[in-house]
C-alpha positions as CSV (number, residue, x, y, z in Angstrom):
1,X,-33.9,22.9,-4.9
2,X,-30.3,22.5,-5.9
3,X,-28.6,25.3,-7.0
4,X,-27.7,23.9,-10.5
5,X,-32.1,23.8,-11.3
6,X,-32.2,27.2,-9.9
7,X,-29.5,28.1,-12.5
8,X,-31.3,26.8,-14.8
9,X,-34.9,27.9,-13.9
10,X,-33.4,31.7,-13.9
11,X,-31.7,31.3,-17.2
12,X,-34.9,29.6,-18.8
13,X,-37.0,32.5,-17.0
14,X,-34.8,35.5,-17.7
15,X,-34.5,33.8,-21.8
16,X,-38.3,33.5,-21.6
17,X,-38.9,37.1,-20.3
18,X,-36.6,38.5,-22.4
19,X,-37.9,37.0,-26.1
20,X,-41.3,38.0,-24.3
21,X,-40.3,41.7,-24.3
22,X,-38.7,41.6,-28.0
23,X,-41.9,39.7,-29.2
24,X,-44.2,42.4,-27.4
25,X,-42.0,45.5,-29.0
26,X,-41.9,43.6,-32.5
27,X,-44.9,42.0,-32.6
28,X,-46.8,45.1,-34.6
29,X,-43.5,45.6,-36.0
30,X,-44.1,42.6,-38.3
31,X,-47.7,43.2,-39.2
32,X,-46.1,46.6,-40.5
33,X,-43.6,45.5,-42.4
34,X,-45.9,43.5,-44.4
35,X,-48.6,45.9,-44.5
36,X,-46.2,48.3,-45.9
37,X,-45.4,45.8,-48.8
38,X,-48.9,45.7,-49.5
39,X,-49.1,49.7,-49.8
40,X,-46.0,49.7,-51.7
41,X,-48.2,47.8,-54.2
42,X,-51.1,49.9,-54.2
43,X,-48.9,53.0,-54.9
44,X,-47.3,51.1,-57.9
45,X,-51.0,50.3,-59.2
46,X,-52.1,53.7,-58.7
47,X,-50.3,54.5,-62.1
48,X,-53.3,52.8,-63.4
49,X,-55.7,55.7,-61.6
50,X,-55.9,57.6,-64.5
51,X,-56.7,54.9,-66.8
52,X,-59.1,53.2,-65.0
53,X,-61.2,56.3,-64.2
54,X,-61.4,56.7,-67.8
55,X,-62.5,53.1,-68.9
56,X,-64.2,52.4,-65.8
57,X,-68.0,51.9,-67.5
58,X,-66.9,50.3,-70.2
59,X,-64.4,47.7,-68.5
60,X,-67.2,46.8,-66.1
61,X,-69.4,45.5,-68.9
62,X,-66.6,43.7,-70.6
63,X,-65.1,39.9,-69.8
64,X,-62.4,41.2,-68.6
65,X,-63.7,43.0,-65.5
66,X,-62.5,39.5,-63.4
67,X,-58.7,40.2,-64.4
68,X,-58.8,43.7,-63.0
69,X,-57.4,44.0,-59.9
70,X,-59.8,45.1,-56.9
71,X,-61.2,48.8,-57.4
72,X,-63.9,51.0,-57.3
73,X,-64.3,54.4,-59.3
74,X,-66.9,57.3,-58.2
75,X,-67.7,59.5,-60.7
76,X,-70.7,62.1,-60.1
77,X,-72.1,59.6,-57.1
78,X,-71.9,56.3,-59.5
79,X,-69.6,53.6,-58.3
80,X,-68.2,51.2,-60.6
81,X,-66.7,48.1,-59.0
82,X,-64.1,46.3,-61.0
83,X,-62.4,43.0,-60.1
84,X,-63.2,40.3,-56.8
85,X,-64.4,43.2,-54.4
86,X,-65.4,41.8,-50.5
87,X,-69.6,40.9,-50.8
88,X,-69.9,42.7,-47.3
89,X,-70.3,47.1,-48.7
90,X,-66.4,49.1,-48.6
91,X,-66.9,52.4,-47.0
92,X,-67.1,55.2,-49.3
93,X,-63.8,57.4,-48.9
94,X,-64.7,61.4,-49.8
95,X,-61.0,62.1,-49.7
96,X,-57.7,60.8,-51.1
97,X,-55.4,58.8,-48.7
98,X,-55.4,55.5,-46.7
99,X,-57.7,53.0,-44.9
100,X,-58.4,49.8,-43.5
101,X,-61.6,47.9,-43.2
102,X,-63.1,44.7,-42.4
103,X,-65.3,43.0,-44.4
104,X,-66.0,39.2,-45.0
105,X,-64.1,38.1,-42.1
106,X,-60.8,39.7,-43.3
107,X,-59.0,43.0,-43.2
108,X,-58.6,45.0,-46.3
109,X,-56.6,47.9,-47.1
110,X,-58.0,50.9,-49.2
111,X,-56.1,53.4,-51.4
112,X,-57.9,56.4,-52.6
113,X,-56.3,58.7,-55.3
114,X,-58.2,61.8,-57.0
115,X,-58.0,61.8,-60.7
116,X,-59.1,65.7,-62.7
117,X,-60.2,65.6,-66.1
118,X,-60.4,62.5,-67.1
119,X,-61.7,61.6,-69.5
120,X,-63.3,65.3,-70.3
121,X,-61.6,68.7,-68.7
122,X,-63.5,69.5,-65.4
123,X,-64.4,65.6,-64.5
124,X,-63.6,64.7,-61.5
125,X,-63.2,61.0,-60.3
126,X,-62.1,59.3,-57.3
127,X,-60.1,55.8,-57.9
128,X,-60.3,53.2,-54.7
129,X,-57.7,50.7,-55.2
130,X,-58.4,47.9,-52.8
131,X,-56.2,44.8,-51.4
132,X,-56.8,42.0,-49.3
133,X,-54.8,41.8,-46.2
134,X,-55.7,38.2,-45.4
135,X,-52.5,36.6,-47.1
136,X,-50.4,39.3,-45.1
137,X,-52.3,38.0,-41.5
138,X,-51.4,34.8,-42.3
139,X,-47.9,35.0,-43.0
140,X,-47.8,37.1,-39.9
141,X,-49.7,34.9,-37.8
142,X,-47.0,32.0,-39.4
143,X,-44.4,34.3,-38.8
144,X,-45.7,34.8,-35.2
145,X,-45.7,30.9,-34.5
146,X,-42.2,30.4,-35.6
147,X,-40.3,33.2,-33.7
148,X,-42.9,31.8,-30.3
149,X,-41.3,27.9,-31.5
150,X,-37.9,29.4,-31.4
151,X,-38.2,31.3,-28.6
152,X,-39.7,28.6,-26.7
153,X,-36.7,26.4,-28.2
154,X,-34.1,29.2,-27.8
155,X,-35.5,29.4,-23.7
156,X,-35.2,25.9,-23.2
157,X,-32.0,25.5,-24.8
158,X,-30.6,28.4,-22.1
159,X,-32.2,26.7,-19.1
160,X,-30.1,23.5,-20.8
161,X,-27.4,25.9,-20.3
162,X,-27.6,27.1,-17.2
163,X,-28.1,23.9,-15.4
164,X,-24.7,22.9,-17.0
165,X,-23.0,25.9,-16.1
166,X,-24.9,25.9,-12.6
167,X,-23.2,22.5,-12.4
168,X,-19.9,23.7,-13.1
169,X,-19.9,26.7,-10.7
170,X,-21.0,24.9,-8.3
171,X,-18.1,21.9,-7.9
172,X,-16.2,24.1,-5.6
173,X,-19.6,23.9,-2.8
174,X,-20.1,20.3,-4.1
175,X,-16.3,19.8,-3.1
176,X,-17.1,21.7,0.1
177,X,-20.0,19.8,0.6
178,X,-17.7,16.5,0.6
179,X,-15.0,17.5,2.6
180,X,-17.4,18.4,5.4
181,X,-19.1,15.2,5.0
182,X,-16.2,13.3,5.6
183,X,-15.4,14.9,8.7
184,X,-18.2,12.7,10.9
185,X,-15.0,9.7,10.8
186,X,-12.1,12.1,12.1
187,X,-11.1,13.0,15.4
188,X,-12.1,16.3,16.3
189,X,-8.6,17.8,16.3
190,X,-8.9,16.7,12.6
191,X,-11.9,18.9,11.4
192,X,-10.7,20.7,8.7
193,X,-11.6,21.5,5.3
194,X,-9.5,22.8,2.3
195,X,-8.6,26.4,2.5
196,X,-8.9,26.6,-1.6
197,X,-11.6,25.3,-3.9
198,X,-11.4,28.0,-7.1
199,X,-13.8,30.0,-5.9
200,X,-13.4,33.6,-3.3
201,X,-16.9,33.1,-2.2
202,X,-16.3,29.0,-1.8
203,X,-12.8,29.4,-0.2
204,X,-14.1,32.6,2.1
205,X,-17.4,30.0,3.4
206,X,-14.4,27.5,3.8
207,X,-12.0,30.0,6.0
208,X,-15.0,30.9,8.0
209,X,-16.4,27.3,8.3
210,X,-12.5,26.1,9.4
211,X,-12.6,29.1,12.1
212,X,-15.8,27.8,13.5
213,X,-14.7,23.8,13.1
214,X,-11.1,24.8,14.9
215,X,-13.7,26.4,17.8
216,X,-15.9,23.7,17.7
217,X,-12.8,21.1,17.9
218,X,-11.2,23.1,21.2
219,X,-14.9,23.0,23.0
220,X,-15.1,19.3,21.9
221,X,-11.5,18.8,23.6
222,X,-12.3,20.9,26.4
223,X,-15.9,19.1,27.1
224,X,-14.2,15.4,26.9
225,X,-11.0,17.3,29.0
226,X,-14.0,17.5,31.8
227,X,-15.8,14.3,31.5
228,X,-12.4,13.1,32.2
229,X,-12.0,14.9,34.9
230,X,-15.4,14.7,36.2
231,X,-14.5,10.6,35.7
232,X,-11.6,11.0,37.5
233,X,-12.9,13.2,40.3
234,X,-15.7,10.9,40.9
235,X,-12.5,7.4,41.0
236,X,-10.4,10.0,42.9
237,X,-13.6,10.4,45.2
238,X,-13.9,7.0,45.5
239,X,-10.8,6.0,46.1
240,X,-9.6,8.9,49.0
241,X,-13.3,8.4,50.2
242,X,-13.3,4.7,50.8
243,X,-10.6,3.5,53.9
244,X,-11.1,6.7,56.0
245,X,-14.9,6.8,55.7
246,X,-15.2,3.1,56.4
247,X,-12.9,4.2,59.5
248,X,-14.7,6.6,60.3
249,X,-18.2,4.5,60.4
250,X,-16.3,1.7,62.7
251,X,-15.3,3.9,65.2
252,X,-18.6,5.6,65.6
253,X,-20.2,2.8,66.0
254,X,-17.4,1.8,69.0
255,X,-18.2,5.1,69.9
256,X,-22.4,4.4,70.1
257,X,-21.4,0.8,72.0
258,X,-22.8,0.8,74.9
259,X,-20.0,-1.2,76.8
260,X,-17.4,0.7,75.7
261,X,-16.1,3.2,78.5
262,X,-15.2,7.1,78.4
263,X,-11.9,6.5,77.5
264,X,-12.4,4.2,74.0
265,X,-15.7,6.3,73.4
266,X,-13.1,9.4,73.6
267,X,-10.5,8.3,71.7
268,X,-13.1,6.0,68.5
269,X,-14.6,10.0,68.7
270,X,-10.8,11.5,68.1
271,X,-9.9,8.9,65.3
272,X,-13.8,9.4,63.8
273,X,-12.7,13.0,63.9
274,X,-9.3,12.8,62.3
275,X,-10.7,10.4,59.1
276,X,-13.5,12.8,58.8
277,X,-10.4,15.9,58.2
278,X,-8.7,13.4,56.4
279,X,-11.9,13.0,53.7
280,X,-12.7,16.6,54.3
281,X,-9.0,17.6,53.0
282,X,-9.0,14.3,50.1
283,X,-12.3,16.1,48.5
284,X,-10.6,19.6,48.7
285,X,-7.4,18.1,46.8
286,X,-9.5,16.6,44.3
287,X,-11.6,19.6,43.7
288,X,-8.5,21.4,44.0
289,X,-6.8,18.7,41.0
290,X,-10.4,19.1,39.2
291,X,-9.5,22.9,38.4
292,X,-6.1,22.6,37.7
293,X,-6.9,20.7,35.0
294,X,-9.7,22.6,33.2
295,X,-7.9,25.7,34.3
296,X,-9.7,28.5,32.3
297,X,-7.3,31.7,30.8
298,X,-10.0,33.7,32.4
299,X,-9.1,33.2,35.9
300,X,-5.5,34.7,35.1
301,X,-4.2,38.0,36.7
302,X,-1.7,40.4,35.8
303,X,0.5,39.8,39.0
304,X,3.9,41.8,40.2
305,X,6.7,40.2,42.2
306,X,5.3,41.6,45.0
307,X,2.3,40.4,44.9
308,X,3.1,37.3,44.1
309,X,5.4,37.3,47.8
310,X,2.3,38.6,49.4
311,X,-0.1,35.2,47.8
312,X,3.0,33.1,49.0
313,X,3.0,34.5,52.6
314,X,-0.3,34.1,53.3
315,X,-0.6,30.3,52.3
316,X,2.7,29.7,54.2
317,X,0.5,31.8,57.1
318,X,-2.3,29.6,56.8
319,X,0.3,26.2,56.8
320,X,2.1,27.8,59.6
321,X,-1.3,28.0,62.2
322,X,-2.0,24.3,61.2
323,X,1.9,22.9,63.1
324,X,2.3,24.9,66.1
325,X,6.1,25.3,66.7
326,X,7.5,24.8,62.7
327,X,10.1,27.2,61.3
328,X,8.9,28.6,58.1
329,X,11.1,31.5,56.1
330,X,10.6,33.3,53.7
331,X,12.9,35.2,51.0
332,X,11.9,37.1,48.2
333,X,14.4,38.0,45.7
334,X,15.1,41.2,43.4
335,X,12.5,43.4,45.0
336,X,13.1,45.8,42.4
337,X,11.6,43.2,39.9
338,X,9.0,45.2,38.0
339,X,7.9,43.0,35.3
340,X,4.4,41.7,35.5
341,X,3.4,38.1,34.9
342,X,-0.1,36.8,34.4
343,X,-0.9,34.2,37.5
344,X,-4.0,31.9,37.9
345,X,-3.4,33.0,41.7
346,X,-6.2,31.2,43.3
347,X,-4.3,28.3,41.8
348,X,-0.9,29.1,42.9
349,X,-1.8,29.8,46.5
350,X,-3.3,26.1,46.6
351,X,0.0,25.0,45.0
352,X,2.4,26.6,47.0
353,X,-0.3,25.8,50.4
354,X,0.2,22.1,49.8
355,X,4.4,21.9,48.8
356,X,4.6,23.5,52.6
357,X,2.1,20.8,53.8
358,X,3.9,18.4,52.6
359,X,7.2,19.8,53.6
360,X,6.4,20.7,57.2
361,X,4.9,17.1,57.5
362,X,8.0,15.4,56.4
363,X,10.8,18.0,56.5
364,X,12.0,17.8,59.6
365,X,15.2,16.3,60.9
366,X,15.5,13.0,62.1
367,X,15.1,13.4,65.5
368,X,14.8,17.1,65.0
369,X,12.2,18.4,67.4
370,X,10.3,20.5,64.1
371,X,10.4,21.0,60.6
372,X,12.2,23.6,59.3
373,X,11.3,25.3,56.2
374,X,12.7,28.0,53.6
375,X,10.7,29.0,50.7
376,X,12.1,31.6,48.1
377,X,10.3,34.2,46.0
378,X,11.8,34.6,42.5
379,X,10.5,36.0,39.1
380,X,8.9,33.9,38.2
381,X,8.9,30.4,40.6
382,X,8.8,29.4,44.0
383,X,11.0,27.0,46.0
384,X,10.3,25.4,49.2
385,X,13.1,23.9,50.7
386,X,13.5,21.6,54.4
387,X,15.2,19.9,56.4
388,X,14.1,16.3,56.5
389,X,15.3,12.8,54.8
390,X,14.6,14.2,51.1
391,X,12.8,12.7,48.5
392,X,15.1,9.7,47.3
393,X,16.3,9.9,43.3
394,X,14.2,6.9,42.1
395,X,11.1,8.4,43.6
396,X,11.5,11.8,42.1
397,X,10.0,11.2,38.9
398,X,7.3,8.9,40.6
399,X,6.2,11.4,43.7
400,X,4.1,13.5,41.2
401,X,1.8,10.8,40.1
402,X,-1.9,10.9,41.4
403,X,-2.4,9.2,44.7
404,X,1.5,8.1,45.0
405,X,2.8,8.4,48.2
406,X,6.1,7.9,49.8
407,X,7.0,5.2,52.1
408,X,6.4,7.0,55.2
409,X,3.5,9.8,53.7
410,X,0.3,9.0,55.1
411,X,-1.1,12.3,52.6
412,X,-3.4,12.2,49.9
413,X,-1.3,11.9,47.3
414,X,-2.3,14.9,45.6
415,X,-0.4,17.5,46.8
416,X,2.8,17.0,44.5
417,X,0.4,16.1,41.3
418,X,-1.6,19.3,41.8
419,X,1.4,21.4,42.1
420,X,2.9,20.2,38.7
421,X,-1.0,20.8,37.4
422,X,-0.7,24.4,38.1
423,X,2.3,24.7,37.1
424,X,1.9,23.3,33.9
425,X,-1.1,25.6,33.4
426,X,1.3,28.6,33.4
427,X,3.4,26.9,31.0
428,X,6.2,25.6,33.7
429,X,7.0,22.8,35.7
430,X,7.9,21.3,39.2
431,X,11.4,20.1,40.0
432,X,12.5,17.8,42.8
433,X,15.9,17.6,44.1
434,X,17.9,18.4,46.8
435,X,18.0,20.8,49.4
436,X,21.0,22.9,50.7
437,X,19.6,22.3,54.2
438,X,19.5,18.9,54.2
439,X,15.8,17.8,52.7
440,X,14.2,17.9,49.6
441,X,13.8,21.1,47.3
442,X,10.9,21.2,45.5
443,X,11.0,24.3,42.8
444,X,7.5,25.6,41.4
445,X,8.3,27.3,37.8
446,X,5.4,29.6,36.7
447,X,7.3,31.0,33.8
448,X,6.0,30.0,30.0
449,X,8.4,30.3,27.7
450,X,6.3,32.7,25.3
451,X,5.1,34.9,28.9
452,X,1.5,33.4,28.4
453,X,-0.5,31.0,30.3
454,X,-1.5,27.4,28.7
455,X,-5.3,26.9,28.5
């Protein structure tokens, strides 16, 4: 039921239970305020008392005892009866005062007044003057029907008015009620309704209903943010998956030939092998990509300087074991840094693992017997600089792309694109340029510029 018709239906009830009450309180009101006209009457005919308990026998007998108004006189246990008296027997009254009685199918009301010495000193006589209260039922009865005809009228005429007004108070929900409608055609970054609508309890359901649209809108974004991730991990997948794998199968089967020798089983084995890392380290990229890019503001630390050195040196640790022989070193900067920053660490260590992958795999010197590698600690980014040919200028821009590799990297072409992920989930970036020593400098910023990590 709308909430205009229950407007109405409370007005018309509350109308309808209220003219019931005033009809209830009133209703012997009325019959009272007619009965008293009758009495006031009687009292003005009981003037007559004295006359009438003197004349009583002989108006009786006379032709004008049908002009008399209705009474009965007892005198010494007679009754005289004068005027159109009820067929059905009045009951006799001993004392003076006030009754009513039914008889012939009507009410009547009785006045009895005591009248000494008349017509002789020492009679005694008791004068019943008597009126019909028919007439004063019926008007009452009539006046009964048209206060129920315009109560009834008056009732309907409220629930008229309360629909209307229901309908007027409630444009500002019908408003409401639009503007969410039209929210199924616009882009979830849209979903919005008015903040005003003329109404505190309509624009308070509104501010409310826009805090739980503006949630709705970021879990919307977030959900198609992973589908398209979970799209791109499975092409990524695919794509890393594909040569190496296929590689992989070939040489194993070499391997299973039964006329090749020790030697080619040996080396299709060591080739098997190395495609297999290859695929093992594609899928921990990707993964690695996958999280970067529905990084969560959850998985963020409160982090010192030193801290942050001790994350660094452990993924340059880790690099370090995987290239016997390379130069890696490390320099942290203003020790005495005490500000804290909040890190997605798990993230950072990942970054900073593969930008000294990547730099001891192509950093060294030409003709350099290993790579040599710097990486600097500063609030709040990370350089890794080396020695090799650099990065030239018209691949700088390019080298961050997903699956781009240089000329000579035979990578995943990940490692750069998750770097500037993480990055970019702390609010900063990843620069490219040149080294002092010779190679490429590759600067990791983890510094928003409000001090807060983007989710």
């Amino acid at each position: 039921m709308r909430l205009a018709t229950r407007t109405a239906w409370a007005a018309l009830i509350a109308a309808s239970l209220s003219l019931l009450a005033i009809g209830i309180v009133f209703r012997g009101r009325f019959d009272e305020i007619l009965q008293d006209r009758v009495d006031s009457q009687l009292e003005d005919r009981a003037e007559t008392a004295p006359i009438l308990a003197a004349v009583a026998d002989r108006l009786s007998r006379s032709e004008l005892v049908s002009t008399v108004d209705p009474a009965r006189v007892e005198r010494d246990g007679v009754i005289v009866e004068l005027g159109h008296l009820p067929d059905d027997p009045l009951p006799n009254s001993p004392t003076p005062g006030w009754q009513t009685v039914d008889a012939d199918g009507e009410r009547w009301r009785l006045y009895t007044i005591e009248v000494l010495d008349v017509p002789a000193p020492g009679d005694r006589a008791l004068v019943e003057l008597a009126a019909p209260l028919g007439d004063v039922d019926a008007e009452a009865r009539k006046l009964r029907g048209r206060i129920l005809v315009i109560g009834l009228s008056t009732a309907m005429a409220a629930g008229l008015v309360g629909w209307f007004l229901g309908r007027v108070a409630v444009r500002p929900l019908t408003a409401l009620r639009r503007d969410t409608q039209q929210l199924d055609d616009s882009p979830s970054i849209g979903w919005q309704v008015a903040h005003h609508y003329g109404s505190p309890e309509v624009d308070d359901v509104a501010e409310a209903l826009n805090v739980t649209l503006a949630r709705l809108a970021e879990e919307t974004t977030e959900r198609e943010r992973a589908l398209e991730s979970a799209r791109a991990f499975a092409a990524t997948a695919s794509h890393e998956l594909r040569t190496p794998l296929q590689g992989a199968l070939s040489n194993l089967d070499i391997a299973r030939s039964a006329r090749a020798d020790d030697g080619n089983r040996r080396a299709a084995i060591g080739l098997a092998h190395g495609q297999v890392q290859r695929m093992a380290s594609a899928l921990a990229a990707v993964r690695a990509l996958a999280d970067a890019e529905l990084v969560d503001p959850s998985w963020f630390e409160p982090t010192s300087l030193g801290a942050l050195a001790e994350l660094v040196a452990a993924a340059v640790a880790d690099e370090r074991r995987r290239i016997p022989g390379a130069g890696v070193t490390i320099d942290v900067r203003r020790r005495d840094d005490e500000s804290i920053h909040p890190l997605w660490r798990d993230g950072v260590g990942v970054a900073v693992a593969n930008l000294v992958r990547n730099a001891l795999s192509h950093g060294a010197s030409p003709g350099g017997p290993s790579a040599s590698v710097v990486v600097t600690v500063e609030p709040w980014s990370i350089t890794v600089d080396d020695g090799g040919p650099g990065i030239a200028a018209g691949e700088r821009g390019r080298v961050v792309e997903r699956f781009h590799r240089g000329t000579e990297s035979r990578g995943s072409g990940l490692g750069l694109t998750l770097a500037g992920e993480v990055a970019a989930a702390h609010g900063g970036s990843i620069e490219i340029g040149e080294s002092p020593i010779g190679g490429a400098r590759v600067v990791l910023r983890l510094d928003a510029p409000d001090g807060q990590p983007q989710s």
